[in-house]
Structure formats: C-alpha cells, structure tokens
LUMROTOR-953087 format. One record per residue: residue number from 1; residue in three letters; chain; y, z, x of N, C-alpha, C in turn. Coordinates in Angstrom, 2 decimals, decimal comma. Layout:
// LUMROTOR-953087
<rec><balo>NUM</balo><rovex>ALA</rovex><filum>A</filum><n_north>Y</n_north><n_up>Z</n_up><n_east>X</n_east><ca_north>Y</ca_north><ca_up>Z</ca_up><ca_east>X</ca_east><c_north>Y</c_north><c_up>Z</c_up><c_east>X</c_east></rec>
...
***
This chain:
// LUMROTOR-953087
<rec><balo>1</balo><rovex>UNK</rovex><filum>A</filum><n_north>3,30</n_north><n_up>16,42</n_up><n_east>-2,00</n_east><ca_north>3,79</ca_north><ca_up>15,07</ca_up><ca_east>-1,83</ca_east><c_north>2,88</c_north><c_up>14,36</c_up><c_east>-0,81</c_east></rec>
<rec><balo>2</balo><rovex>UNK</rovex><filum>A</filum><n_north>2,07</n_north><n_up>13,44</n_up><n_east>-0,94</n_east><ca_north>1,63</ca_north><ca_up>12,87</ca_up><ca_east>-0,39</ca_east><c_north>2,14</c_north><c_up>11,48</c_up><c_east>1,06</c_east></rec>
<rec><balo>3</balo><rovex>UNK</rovex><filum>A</filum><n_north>1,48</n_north><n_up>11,70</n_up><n_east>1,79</n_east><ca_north>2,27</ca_north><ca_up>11,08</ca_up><ca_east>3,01</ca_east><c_north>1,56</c_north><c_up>9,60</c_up><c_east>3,44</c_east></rec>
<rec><balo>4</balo><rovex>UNK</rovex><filum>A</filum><n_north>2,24</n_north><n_up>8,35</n_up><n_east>3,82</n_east><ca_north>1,48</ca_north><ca_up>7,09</ca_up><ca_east>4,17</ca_east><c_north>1,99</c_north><c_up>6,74</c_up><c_east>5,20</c_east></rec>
<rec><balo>5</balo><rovex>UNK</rovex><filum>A</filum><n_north>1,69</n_north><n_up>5,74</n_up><n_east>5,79</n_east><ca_north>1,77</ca_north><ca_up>4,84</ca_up><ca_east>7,67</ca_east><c_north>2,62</c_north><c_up>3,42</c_up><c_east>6,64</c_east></rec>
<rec><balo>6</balo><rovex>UNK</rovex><filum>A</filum><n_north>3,22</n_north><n_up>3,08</n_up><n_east>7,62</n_east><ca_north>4,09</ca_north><ca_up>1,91</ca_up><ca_east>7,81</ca_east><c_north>3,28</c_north><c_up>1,37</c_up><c_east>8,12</c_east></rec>
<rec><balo>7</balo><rovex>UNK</rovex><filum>A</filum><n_north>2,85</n_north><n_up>0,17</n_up><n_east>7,35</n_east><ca_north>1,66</ca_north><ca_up>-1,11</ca_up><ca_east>7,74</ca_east><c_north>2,29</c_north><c_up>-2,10</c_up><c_east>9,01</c_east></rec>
<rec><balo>8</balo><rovex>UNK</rovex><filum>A</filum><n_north>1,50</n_north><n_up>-2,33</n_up><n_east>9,61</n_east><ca_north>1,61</ca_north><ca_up>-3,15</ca_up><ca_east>10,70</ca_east><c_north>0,67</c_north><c_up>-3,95</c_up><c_east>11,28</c_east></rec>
<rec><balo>9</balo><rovex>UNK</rovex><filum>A</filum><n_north>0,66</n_north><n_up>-5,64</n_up><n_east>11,02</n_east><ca_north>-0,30</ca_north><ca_up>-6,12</ca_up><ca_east>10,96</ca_east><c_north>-1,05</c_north><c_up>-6,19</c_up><c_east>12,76</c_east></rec>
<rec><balo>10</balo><rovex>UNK</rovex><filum>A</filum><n_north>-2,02</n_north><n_up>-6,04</n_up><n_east>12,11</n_east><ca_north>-3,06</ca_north><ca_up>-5,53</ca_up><ca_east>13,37</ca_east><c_north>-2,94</c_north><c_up>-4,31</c_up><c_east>13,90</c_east></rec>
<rec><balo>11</balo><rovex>UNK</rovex><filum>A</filum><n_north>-2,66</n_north><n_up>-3,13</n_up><n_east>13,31</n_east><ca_north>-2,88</ca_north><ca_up>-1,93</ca_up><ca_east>13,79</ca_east><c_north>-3,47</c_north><c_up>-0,84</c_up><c_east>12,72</c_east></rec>
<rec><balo>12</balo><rovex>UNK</rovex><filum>A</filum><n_north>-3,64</n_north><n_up>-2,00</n_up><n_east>11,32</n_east><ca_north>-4,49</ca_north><ca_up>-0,98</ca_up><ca_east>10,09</ca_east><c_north>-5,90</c_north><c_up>-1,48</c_up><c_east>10,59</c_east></rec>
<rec><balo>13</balo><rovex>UNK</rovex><filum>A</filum><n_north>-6,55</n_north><n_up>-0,63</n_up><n_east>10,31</n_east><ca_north>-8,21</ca_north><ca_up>-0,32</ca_up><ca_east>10,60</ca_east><c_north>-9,02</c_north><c_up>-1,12</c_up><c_east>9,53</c_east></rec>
<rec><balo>14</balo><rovex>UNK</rovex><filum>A</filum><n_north>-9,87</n_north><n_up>-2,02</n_up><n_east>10,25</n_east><ca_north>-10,57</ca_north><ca_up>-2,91</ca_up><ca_east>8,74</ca_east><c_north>-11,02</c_north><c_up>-2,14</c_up><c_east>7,59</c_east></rec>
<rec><balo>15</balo><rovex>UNK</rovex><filum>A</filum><n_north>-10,76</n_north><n_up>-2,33</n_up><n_east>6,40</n_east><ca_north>-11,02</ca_north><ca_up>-1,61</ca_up><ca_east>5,34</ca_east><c_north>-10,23</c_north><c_up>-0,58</c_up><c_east>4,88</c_east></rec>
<rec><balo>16</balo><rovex>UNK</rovex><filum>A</filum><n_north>-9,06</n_north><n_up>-0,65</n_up><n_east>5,46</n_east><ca_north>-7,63</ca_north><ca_up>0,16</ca_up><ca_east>4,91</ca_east><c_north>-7,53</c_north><c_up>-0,15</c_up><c_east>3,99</c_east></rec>
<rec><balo>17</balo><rovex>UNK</rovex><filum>A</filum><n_north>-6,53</n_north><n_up>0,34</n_up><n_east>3,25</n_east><ca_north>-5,83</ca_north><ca_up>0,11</ca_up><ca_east>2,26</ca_east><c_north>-4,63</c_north><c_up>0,14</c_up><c_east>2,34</c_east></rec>
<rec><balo>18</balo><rovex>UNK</rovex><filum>A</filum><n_north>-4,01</n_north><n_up>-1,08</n_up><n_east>1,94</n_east><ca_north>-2,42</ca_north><ca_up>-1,21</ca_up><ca_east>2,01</ca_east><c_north>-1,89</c_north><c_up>-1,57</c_up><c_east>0,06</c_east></rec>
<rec><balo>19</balo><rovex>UNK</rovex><filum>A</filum><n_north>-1,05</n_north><n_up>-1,08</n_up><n_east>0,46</n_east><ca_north>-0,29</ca_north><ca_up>-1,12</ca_up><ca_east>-0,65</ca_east><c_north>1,14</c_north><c_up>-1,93</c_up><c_east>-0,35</c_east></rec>
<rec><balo>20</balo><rovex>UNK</rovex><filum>A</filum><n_north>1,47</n_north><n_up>-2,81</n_up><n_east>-1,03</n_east><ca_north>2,07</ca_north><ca_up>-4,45</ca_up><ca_east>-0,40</ca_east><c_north>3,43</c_north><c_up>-3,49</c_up><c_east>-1,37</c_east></rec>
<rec><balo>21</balo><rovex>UNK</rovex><filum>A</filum><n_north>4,80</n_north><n_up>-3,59</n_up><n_east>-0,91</n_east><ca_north>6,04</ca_north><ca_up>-3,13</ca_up><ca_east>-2,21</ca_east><c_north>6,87</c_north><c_up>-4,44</c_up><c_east>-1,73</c_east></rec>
<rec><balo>22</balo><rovex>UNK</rovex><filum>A</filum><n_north>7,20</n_north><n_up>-5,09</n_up><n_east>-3,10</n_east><ca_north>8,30</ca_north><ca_up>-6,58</ca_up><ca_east>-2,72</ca_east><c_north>9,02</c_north><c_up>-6,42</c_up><c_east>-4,06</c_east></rec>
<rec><balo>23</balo><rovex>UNK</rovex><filum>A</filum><n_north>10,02</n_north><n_up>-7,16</n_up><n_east>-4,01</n_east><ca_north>11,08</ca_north><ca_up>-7,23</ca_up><ca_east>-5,28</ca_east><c_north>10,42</c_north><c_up>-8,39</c_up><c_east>-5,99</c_east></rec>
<rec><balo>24</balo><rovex>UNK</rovex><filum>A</filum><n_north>10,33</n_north><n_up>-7,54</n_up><n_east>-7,44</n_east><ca_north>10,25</ca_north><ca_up>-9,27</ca_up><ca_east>-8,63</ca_east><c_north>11,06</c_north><c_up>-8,79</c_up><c_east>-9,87</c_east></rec>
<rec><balo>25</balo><rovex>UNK</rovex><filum>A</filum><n_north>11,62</n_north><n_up>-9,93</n_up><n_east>-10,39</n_east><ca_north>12,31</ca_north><ca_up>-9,54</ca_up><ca_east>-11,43</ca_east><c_north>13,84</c_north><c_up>-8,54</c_up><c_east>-10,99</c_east></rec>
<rec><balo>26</balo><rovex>UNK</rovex><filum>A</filum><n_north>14,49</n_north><n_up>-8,00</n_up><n_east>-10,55</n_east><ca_north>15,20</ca_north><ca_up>-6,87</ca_up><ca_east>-10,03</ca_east><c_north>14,24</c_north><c_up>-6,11</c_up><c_east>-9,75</c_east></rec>
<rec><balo>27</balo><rovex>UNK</rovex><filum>A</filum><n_north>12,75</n_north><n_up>-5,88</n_up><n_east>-9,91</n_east><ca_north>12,39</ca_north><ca_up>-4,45</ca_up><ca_east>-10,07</ca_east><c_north>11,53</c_north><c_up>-4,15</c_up><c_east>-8,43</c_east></rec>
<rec><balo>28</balo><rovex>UNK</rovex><filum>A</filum><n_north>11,33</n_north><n_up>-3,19</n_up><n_east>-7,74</n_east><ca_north>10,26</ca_north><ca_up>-3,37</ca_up><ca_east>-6,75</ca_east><c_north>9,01</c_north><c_up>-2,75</c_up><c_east>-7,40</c_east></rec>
<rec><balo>29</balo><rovex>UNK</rovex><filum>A</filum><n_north>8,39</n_north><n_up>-3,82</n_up><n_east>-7,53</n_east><ca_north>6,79</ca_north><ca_up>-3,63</ca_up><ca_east>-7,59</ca_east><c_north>5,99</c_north><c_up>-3,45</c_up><c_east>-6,35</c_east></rec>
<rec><balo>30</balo><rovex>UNK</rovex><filum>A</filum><n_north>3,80</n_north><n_up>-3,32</n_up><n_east>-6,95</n_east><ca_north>3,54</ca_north><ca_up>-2,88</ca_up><ca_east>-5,74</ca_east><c_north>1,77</c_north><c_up>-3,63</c_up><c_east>-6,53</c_east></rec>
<rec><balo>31</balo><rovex>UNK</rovex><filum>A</filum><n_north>1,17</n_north><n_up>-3,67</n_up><n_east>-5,03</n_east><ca_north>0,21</ca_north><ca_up>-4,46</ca_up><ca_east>-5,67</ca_east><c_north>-0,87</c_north><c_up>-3,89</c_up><c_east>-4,28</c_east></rec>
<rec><balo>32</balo><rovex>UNK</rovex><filum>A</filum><n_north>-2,33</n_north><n_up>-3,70</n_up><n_east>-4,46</n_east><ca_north>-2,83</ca_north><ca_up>-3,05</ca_up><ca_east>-3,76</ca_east><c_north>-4,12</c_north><c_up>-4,24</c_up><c_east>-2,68</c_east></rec>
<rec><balo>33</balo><rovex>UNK</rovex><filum>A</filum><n_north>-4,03</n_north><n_up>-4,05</n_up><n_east>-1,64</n_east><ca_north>-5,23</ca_north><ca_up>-4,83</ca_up><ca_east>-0,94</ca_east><c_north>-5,43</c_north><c_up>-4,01</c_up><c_east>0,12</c_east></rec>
<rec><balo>34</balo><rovex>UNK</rovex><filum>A</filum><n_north>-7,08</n_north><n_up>-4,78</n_up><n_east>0,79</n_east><ca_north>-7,73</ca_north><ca_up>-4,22</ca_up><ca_east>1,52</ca_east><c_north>-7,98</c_north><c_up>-4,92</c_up><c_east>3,17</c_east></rec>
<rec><balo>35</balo><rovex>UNK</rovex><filum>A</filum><n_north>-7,29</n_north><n_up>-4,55</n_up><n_east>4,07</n_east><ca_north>-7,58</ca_north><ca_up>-5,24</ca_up><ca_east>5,55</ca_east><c_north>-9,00</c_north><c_up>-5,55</c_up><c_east>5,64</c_east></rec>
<rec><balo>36</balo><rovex>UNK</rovex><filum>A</filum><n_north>-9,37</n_north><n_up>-7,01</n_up><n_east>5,98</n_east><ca_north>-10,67</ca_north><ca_up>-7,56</ca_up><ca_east>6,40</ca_east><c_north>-10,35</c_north><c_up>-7,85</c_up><c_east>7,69</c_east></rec>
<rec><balo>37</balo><rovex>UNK</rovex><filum>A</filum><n_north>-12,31</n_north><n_up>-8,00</n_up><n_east>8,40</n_east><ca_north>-11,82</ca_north><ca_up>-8,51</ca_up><ca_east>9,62</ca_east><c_north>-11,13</c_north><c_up>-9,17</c_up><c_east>10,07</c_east></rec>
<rec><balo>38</balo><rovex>UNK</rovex><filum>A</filum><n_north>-10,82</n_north><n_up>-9,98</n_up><n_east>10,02</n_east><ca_north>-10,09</ca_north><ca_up>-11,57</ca_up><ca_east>10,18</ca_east><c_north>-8,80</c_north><c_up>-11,68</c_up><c_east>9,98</c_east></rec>
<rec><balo>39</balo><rovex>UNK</rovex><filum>A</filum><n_north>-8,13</n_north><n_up>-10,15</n_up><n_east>9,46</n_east><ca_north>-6,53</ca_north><ca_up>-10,21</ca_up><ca_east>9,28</ca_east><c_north>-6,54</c_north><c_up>-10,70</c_up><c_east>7,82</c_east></rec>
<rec><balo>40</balo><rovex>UNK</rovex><filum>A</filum><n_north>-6,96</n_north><n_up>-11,09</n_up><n_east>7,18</n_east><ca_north>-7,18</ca_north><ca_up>-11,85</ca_up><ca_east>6,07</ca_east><c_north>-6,73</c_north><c_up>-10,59</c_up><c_east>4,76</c_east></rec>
<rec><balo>41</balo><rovex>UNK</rovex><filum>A</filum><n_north>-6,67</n_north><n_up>-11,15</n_up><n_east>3,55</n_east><ca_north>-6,67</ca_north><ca_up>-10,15</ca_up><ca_east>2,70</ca_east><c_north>-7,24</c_north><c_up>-10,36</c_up><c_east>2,13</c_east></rec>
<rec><balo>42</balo><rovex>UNK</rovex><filum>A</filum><n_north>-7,85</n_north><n_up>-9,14</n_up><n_east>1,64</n_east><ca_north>-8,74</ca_north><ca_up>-8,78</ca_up><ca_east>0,25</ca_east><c_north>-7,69</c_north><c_up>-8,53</c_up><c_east>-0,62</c_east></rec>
<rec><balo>43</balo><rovex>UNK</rovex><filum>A</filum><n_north>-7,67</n_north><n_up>-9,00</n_up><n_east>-1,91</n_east><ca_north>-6,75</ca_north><ca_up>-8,30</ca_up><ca_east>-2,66</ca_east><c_north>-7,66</c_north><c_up>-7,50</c_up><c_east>-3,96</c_east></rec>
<rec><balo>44</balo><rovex>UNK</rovex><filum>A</filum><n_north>-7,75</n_north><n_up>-6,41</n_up><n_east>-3,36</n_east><ca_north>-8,33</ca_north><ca_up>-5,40</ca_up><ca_east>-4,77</ca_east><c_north>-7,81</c_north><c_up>-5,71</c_up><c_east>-6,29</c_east></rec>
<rec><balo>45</balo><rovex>UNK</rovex><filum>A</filum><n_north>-8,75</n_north><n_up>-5,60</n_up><n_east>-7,48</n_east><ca_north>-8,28</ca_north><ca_up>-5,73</ca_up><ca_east>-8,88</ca_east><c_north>-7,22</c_north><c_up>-5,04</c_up><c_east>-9,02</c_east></rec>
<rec><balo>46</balo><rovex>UNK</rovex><filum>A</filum><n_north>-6,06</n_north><n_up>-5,60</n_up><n_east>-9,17</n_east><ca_north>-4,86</ca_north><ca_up>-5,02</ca_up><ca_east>-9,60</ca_east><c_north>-4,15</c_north><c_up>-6,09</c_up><c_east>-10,07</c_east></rec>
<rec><balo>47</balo><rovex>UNK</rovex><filum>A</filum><n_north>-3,11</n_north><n_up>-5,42</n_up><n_east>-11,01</n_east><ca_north>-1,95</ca_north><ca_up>-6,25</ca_up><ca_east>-11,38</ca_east><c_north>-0,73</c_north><c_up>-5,55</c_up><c_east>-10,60</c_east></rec>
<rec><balo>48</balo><rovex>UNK</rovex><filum>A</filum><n_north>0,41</n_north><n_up>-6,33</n_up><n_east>-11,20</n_east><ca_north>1,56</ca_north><ca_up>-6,44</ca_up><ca_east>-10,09</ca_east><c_north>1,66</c_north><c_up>-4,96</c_up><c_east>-10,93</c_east></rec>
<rec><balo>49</balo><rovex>UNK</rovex><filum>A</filum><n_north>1,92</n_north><n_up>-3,71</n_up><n_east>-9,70</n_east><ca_north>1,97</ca_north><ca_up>-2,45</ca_up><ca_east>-10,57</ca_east><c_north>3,77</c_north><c_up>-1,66</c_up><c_east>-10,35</c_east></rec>
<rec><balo>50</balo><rovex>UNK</rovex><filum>A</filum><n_north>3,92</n_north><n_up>-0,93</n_up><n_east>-11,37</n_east><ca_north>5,31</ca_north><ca_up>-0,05</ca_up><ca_east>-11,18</ca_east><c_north>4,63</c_north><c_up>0,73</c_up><c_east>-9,33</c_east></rec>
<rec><balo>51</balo><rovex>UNK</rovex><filum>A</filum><n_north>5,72</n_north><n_up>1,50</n_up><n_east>-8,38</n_east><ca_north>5,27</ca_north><ca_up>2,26</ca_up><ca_east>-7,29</ca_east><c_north>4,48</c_north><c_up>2,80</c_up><c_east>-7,31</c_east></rec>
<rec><balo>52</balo><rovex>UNK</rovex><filum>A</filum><n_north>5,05</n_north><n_up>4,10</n_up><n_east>-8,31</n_east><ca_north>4,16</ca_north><ca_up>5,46</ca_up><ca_east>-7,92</ca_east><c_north>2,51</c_north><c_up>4,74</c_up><c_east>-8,49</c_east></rec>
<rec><balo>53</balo><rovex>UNK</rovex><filum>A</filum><n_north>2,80</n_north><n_up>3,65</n_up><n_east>-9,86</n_east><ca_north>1,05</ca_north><ca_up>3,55</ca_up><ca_east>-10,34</ca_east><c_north>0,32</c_north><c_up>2,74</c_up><c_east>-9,08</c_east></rec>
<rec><balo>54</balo><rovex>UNK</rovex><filum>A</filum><n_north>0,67</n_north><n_up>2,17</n_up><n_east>-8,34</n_east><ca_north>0,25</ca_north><ca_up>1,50</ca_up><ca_east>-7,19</ca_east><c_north>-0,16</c_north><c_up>2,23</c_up><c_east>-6,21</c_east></rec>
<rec><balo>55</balo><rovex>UNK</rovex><filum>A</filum><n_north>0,54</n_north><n_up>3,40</n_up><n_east>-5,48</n_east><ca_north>0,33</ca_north><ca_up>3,95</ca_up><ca_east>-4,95</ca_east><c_north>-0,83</c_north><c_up>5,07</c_up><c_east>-5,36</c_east></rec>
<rec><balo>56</balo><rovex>UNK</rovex><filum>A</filum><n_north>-0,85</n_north><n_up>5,32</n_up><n_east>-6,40</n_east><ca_north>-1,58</ca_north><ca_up>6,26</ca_up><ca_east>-7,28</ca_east><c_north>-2,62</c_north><c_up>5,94</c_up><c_east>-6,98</c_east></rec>
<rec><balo>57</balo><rovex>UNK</rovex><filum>A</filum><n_north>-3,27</n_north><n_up>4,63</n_up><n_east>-7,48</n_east><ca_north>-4,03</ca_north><ca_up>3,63</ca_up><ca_east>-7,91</ca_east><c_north>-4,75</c_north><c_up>3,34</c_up><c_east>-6,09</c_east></rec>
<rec><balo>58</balo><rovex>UNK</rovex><filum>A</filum><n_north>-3,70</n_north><n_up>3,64</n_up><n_east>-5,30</n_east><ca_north>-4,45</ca_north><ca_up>3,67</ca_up><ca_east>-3,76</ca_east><c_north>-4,82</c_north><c_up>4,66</c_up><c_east>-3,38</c_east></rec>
<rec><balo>59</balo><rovex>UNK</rovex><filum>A</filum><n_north>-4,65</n_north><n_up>5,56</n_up><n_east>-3,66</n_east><ca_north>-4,97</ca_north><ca_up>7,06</ca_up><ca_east>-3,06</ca_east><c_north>-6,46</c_north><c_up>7,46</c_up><c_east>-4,45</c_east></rec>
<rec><balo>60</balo><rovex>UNK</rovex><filum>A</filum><n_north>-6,09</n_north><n_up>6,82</n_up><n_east>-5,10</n_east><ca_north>-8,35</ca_north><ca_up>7,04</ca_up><ca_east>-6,02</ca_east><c_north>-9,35</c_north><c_up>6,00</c_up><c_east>-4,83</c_east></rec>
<rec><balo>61</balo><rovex>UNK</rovex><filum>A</filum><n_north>-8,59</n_north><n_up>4,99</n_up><n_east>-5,03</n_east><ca_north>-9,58</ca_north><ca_up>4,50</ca_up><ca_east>-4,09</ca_east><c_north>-10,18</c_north><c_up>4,08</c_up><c_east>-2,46</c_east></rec>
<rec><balo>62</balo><rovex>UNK</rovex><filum>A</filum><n_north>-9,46</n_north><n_up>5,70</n_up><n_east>-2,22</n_east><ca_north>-9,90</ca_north><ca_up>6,25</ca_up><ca_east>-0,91</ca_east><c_north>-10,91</c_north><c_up>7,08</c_up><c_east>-1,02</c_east></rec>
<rec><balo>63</balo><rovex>UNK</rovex><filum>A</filum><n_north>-11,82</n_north><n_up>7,04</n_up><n_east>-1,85</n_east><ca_north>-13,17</ca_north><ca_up>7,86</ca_up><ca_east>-2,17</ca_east><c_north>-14,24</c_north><c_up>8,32</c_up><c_east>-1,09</c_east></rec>
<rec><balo>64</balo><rovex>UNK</rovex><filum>A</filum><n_north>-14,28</n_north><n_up>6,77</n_up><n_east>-0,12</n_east><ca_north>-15,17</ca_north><ca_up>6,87</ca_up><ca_east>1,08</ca_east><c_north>-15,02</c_north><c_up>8,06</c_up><c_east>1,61</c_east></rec>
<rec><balo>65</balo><rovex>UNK</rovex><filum>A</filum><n_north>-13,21</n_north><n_up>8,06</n_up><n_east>1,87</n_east><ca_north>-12,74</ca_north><ca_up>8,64</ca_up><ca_east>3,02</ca_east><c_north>-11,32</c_north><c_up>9,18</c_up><c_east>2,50</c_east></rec>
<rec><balo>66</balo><rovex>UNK</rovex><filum>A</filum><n_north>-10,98</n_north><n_up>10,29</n_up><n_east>1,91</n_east><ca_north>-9,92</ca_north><ca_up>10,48</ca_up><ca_east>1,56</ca_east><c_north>-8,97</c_north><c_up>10,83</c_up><c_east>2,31</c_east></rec>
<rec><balo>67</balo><rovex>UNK</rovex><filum>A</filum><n_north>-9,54</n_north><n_up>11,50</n_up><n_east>3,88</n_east><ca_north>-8,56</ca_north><ca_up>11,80</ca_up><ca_east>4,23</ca_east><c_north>-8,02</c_north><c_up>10,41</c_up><c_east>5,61</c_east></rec>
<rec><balo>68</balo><rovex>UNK</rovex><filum>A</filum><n_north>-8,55</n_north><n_up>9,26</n_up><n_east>5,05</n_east><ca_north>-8,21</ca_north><ca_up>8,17</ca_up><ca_east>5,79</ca_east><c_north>-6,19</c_north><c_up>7,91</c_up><c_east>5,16</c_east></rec>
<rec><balo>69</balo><rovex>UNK</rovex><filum>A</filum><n_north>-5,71</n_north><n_up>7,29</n_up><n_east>6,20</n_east><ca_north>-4,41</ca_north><ca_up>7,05</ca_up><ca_east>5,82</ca_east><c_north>-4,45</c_north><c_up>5,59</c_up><c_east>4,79</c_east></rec>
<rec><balo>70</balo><rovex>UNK</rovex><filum>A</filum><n_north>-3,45</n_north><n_up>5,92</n_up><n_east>3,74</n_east><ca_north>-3,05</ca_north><ca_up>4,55</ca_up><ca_east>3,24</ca_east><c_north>-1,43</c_north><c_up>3,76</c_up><c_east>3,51</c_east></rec>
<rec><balo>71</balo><rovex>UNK</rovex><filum>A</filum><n_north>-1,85</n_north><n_up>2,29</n_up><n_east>3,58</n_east><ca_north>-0,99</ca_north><ca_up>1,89</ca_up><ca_east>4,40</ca_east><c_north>0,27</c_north><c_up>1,41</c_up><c_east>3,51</c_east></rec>
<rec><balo>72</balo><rovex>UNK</rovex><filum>A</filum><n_north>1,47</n_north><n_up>1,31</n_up><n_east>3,77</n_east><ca_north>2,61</ca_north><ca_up>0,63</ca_up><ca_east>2,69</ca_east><c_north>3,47</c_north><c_up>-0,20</c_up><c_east>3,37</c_east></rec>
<rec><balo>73</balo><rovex>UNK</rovex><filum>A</filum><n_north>3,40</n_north><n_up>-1,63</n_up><n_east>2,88</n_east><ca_north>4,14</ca_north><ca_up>-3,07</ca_up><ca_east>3,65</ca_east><c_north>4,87</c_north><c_up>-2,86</c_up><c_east>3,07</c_east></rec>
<rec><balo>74</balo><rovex>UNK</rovex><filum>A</filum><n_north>6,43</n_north><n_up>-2,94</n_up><n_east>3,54</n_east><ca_north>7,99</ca_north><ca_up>-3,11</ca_up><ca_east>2,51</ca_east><c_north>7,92</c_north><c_up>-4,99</c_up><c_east>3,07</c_east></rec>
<rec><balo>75</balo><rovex>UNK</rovex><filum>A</filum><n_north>8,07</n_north><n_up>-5,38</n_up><n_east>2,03</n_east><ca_north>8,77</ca_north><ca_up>-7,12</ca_up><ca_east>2,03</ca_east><c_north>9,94</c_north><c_up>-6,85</c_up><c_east>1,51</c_east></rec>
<rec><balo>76</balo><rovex>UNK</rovex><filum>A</filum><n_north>10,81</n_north><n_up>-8,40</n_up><n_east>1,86</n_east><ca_north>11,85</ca_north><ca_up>-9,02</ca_up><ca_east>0,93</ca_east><c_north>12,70</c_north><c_up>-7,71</c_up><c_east>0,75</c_east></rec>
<rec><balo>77</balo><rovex>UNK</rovex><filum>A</filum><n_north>13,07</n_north><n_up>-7,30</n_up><n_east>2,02</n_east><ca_north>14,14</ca_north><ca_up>-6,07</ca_up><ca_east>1,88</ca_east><c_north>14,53</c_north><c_up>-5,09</c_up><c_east>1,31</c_east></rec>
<rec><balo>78</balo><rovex>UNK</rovex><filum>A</filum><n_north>12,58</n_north><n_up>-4,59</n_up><n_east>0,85</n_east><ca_north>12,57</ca_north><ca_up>-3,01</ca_up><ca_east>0,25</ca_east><c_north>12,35</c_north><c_up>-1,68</c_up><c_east>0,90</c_east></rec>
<rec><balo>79</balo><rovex>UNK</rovex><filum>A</filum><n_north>13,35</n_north><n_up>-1,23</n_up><n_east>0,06</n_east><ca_north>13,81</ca_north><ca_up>0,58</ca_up><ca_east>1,30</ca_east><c_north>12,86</c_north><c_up>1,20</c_up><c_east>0,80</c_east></rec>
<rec><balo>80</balo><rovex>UNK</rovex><filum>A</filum><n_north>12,18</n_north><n_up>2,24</n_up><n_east>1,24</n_east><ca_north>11,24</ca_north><ca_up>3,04</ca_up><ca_east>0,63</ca_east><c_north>12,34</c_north><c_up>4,11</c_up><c_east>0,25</c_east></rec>
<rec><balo>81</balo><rovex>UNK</rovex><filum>A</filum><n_north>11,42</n_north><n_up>4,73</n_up><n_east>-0,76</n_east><ca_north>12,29</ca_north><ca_up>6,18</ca_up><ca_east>-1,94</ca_east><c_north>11,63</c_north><c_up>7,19</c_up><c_east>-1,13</c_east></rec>
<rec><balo>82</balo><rovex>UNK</rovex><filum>A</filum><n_north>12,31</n_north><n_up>7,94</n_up><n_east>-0,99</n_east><ca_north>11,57</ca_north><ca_up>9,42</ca_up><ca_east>-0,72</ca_east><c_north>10,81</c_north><c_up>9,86</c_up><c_east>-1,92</c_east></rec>
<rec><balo>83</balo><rovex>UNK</rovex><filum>A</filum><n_north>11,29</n_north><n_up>9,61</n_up><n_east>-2,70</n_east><ca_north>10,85</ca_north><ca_up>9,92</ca_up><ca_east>-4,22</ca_east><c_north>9,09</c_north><c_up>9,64</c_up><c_east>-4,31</c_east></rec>
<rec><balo>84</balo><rovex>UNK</rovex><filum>A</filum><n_north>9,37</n_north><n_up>8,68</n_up><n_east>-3,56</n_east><ca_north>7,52</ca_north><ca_up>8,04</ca_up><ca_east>-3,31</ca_east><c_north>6,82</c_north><c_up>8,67</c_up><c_east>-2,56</c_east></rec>
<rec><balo>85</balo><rovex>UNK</rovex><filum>A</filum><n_north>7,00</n_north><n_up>9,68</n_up><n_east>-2,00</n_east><ca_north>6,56</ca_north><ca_up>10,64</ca_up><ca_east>-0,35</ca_east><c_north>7,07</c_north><c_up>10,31</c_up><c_east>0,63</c_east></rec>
<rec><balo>86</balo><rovex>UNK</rovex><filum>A</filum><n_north>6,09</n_north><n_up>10,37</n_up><n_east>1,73</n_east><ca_north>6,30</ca_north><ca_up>10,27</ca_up><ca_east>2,96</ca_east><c_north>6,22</c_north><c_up>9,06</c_up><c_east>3,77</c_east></rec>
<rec><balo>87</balo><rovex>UNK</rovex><filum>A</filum><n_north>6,89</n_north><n_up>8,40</n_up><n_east>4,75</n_east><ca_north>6,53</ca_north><ca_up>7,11</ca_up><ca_east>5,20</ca_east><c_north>6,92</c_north><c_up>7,66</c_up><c_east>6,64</c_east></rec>
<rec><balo>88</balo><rovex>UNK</rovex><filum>A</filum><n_north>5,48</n_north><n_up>7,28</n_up><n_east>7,23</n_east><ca_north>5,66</ca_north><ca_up>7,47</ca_up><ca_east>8,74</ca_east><c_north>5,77</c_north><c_up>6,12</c_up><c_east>9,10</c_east></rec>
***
C-alpha cells in the first residue's frame, strides 16, 4: 500500500506532485499537478480522474525520483479512504 503527505501550501518542494481530490457530480474525483516556483500551478495532462487512477497516474510520474513523496489536497470536504493508502 502505498503512502502520501497531506499537501500544504508552501511546504511541497517545487516540482512535487500533488494530486488535488474535490467532489463533482456526487463523486470525489482527482486531478494531478505540479508545484512551481511561484506557488502557482502547473497542471499536468490529465482529465478529471476516478482516485485510485489519479493517484496511480501520480506515482508513474515520479520517474525522476521515485522515492520522492507525492502530495494529496482534500477540498470541498473530502475524507480520505484508507482504501487509497496512507495519508500522513
């Protein structure tokens, strides 16, 4: 089971990867971007994805550096699943 950090703006490392989870539709989706200097977002090619493919979809493209952490923002009053791993 793979384990991620609780995003917190200004304490992910430029060129993280966060993985954004918000409610649309009833459903919680997940959509993937990249911390730039500037606080700013990159938003990596993705569409609005189901969890686990989002998360999936973040952990390939830690290639540089795999064993770098990836980051996960809950919005709009989403609980994380255990089902999803780990959330420090």
């Amino acid at each position: 089971m793979h384990s991620y950090e609780r995003y917190q703006k200004g304490l992910a490392p430029i060129g993280a990867i966060v993985v954004r989870l918000y409610h649309s539709d009833g459903q919680i989706r997940g959509f993937i971007r990249q911390v730039e200097a500037d606080e700013t977002e990159a938003i990596l090619p993705s569409e609005e994805l189901e969890v686990q493919t989002a998360l999936r979809l973040a952990e390939n493209k830690q290639v540089k550096d795999p064993d770098a952490p990836i980051y996960v923002e809950l919005r709009e009053g989403v609980r994380w699943d255990p089902a999803w791993g780990v959330l420090h």
